[in-house]
C-alpha positions as CSV (number, residue, x, y, z in Angstrom):
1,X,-13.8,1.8,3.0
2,X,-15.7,0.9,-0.2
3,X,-17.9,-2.0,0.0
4,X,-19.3,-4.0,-2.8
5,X,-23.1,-4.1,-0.9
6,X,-24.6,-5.8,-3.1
7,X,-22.8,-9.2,-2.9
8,X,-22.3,-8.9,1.1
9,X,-25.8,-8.5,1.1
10,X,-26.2,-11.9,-0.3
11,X,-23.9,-13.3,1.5
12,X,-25.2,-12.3,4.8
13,X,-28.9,-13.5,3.7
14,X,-27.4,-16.7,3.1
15,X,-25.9,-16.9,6.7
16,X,-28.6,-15.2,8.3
17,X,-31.0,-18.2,6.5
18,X,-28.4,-20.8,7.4
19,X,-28.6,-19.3,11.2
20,X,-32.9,-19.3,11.0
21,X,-33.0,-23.2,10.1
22,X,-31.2,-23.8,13.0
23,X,-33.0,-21.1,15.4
24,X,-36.0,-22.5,14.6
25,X,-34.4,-25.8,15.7
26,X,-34.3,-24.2,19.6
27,X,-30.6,-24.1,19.2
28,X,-28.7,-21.3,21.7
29,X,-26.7,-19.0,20.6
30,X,-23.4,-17.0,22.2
31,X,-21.9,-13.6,21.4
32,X,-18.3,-12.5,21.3
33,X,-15.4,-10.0,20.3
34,X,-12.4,-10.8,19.0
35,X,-9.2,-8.7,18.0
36,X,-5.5,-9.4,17.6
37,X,-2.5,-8.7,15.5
38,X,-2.7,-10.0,11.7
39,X,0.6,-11.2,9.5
40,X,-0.1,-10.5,5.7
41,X,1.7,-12.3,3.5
42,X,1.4,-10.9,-0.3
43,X,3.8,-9.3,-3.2
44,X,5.8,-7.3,-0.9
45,X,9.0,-8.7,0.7
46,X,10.3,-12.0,-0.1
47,X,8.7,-15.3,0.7
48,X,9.5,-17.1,3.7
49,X,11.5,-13.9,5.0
50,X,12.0,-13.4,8.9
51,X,11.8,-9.2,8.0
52,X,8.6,-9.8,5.9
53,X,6.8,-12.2,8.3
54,X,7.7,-9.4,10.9
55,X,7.7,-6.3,9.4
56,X,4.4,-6.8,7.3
57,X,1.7,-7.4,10.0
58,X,-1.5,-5.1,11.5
59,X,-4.8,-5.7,13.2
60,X,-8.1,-7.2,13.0
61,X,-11.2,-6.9,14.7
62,X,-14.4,-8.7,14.7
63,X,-17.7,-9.9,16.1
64,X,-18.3,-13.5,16.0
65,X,-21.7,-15.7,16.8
66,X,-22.4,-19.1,17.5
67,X,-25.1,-22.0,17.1
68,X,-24.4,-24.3,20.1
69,X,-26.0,-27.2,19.1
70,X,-25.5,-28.9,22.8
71,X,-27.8,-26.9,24.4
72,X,-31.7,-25.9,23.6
73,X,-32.7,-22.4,24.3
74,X,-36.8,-23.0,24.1
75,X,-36.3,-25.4,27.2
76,X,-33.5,-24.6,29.0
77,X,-31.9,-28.3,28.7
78,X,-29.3,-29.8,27.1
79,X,-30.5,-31.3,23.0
80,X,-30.1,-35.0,22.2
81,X,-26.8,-36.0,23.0
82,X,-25.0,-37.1,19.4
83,X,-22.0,-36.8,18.5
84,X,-22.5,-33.8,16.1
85,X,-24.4,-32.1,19.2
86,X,-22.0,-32.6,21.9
87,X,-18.7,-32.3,19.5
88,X,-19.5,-28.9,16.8
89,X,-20.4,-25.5,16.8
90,X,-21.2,-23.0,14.2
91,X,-19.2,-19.7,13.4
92,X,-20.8,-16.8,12.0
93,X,-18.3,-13.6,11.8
94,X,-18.1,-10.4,10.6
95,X,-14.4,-8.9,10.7
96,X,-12.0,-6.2,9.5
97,X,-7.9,-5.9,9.2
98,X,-5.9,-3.7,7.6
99,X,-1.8,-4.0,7.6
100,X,0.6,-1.4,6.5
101,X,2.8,-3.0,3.5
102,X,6.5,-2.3,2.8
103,X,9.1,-4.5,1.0
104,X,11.8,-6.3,3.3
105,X,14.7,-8.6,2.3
106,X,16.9,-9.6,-0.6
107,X,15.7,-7.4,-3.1
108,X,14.9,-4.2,-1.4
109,X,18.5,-4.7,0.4
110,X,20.4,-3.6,-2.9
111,X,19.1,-0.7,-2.9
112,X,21.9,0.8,-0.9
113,X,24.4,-0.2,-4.1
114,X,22.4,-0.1,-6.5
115,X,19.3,2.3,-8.0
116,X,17.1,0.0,-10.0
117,X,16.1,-1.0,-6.1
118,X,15.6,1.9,-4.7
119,X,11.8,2.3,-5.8
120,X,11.3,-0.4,-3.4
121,X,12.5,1.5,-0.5
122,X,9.8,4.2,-1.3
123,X,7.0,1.7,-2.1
124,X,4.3,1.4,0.6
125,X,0.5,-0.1,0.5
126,X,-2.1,-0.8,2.7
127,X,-3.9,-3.9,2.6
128,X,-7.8,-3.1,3.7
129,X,-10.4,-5.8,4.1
130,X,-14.1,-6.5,5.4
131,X,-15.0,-10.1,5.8
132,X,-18.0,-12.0,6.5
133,X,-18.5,-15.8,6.5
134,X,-19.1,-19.0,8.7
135,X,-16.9,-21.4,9.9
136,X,-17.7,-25.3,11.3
137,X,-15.5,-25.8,14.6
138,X,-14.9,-29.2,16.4
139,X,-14.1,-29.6,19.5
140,X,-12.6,-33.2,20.3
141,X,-13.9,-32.8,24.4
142,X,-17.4,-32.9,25.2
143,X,-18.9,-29.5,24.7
144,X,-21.3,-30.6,27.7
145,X,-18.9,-31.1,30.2
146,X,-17.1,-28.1,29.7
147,X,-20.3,-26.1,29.8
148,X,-20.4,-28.2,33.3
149,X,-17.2,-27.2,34.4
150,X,-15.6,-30.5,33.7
151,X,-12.3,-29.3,32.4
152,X,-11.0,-25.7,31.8
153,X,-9.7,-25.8,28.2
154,X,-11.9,-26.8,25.3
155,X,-9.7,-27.0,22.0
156,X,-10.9,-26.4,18.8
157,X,-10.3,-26.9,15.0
158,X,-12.1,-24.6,12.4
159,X,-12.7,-24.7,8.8
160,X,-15.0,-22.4,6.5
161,X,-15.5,-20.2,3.8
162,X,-15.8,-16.3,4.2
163,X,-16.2,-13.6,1.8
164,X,-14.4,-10.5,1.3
165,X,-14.7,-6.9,0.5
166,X,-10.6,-5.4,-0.3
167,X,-9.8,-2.1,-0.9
168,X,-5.8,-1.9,-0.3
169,X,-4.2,1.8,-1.2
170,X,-0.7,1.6,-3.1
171,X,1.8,4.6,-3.2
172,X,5.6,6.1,-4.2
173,X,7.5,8.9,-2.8
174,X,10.3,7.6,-5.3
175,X,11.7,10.5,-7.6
176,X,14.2,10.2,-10.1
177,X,14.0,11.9,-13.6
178,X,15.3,8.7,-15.4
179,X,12.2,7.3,-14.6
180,X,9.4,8.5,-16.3
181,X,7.1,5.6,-16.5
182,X,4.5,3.7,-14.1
183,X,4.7,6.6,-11.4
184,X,8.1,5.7,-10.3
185,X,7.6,1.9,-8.8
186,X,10.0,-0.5,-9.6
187,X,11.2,-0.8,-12.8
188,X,11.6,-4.5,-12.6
189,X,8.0,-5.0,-12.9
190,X,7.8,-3.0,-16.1
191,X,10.8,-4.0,-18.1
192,X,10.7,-8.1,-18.0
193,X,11.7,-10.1,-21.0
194,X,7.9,-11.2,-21.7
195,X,6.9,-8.6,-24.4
196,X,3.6,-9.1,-23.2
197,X,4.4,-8.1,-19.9
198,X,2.8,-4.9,-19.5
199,X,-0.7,-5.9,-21.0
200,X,-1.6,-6.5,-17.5
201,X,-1.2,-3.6,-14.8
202,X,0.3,-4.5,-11.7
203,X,-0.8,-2.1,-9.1
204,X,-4.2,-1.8,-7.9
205,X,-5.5,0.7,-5.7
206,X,-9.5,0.5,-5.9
207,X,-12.3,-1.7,-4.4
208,X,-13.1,-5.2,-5.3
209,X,-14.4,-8.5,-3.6
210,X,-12.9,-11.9,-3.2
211,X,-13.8,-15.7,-1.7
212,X,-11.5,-17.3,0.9
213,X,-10.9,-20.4,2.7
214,X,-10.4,-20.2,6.9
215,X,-9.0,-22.5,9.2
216,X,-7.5,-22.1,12.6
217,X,-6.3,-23.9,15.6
218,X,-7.6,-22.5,19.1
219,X,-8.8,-22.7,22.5
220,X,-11.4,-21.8,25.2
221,X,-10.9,-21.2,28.8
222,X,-14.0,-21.5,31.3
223,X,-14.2,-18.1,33.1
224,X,-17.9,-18.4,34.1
225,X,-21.2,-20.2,33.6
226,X,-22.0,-17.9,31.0
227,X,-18.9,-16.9,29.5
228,X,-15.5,-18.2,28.2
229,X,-12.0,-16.7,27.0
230,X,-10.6,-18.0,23.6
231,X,-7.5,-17.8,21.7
232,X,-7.1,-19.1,17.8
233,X,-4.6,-18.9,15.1
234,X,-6.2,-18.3,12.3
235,X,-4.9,-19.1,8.3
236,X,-6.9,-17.4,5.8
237,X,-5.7,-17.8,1.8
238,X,-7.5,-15.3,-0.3
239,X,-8.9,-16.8,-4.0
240,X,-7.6,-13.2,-5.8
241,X,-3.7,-12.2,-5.7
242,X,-5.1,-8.3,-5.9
243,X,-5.9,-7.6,-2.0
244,X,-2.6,-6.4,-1.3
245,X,-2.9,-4.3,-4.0
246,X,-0.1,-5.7,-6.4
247,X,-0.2,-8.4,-8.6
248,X,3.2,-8.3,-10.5
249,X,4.0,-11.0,-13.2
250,X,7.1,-12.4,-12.0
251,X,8.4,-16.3,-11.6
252,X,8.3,-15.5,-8.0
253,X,4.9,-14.4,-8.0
254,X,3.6,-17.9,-7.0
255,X,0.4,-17.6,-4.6
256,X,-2.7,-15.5,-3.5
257,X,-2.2,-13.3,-0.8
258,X,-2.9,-15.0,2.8
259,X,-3.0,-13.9,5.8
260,X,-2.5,-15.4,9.3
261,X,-4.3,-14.1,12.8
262,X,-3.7,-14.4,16.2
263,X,-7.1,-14.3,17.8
264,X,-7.7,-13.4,21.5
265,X,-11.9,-13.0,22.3
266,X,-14.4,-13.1,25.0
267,X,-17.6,-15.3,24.2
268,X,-20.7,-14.9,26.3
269,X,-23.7,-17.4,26.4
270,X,-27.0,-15.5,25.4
271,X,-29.5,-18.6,26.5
């Protein structure tokens, strides 16, 4: 996978400076996994199709850290109880997914009566991506008293920003000597009424980088003193509509590509 090094670079300096202000602070930290299966939502399918929501999705994997603010690691005692302390936590993760793409629904149906569709049938992508960014959770309970064993569940809201490194892979088994032009993908993208249409390319197959905006709903669950289970659902809307890999001009070409994740991960307590 092709990485753009120099801007993760950056943007792991500015995390990793954001995570020494508050490790200077005596702030402990916790360490986990997470993986689960990801539904990408781009230009192939249709929107808001059963098929496309099902048929589209993959997996992602990642390592997550977190500032707990609650709890001082130079002393071994709880920090002043505020609000902020008992109530947030910061996110730091570093993840990867990848979904195989294929077209589902209206569109790709007519294909069976009619030939202009059939270059959907044989159009595939893969949508590739590296991310790394931080997220602010909340938890409404008291972070404390779960770390005591007061309840079993702590639930969680996220928000944050990540950054991310795409490199999605577009192809066409599609064969038909009638069509000569843009390797045999669907013509409908080509020949619109706009005769500025094809100024702009519509497939993309190479590397490139893009901001994003997270947020996700989620749980823990107490397994021991030192370590919890959790489970988010994560929404994640890309600022680029190339990470799929297509980018066609169409009315009904009307957001980014987005992604949602179902998170499962262990967390363990370092201090």
């Amino acid at each position: 996978m092709t990485l753009n090094f120099k801007q993760l670079t950056i943007v792991f300096i500015l995390i990793m400076g954001i995570n020494e202000v508050y490790a200077q602070l005596g702030f402990s930290h916790e360490i986990g996994v997470i993986a689960g299966p990801v539904a990408f939502q781009s230009d192939f399918g249709v929107r808001s199709d059963f098929e496309t929501n099902a048929g589209n999705t993959g997996i992602g994997i990642g390592i997550v850290h977190y500032i707990n603010f609650a709890y001082r690691a130079d002393c071994n005692c709880y920090s002043t109880d505020t609000f902020f302390n008992d109530h947030f936590k910061l996110r730091n993760e570093i993840s990867w997914n990848k979904t195989k793409l294929n077209h589902f629904g209206e569109w790709v149906d007519r294909a069976s009566t009619n030939i202009n569709y059939a270059p959907l049938l044989h159009h595939t992508g893969t949508a590739n991506n590296f991310d790394i960014g931080t997220q602010i959770e909340f938890f409404p309970k008291s972070i404390r008293s779960f770390q005591a064993f007061g309840y079993s569940f702590a639930p969680f809201v996220s928000l944050g920003v990540h950054f991310t490194s795409y490199n999605p892979s577009v192809e066409t088994n599609f064969i038909d000597s009638n069509i000569n032009n843009q390797n045999n993908f669907f013509q409908g993208w080509v020949d619109a009424t706009n005769p500025n249409f094809n100024e702009d390319p519509f497939l993309f197959d190479g590397s490139g980088t893009a901001w994003s905006v997270v947020g996700s709903l989620g749980t823990r669950y107490k397994l021991t003193v030192l370590s919890d289970l959790m489970v988010d659902l994560r929404w994640q809307y890309f600022f680029n509509d190339k990470v799929d890999g297509l980018d066609h001009n169409l009315k009904s070409n009307k957001a980014n590509d987005w992604l949602v994740w179902l998170n499962f991960g262990y967390i363990y307590y370092l201090d």
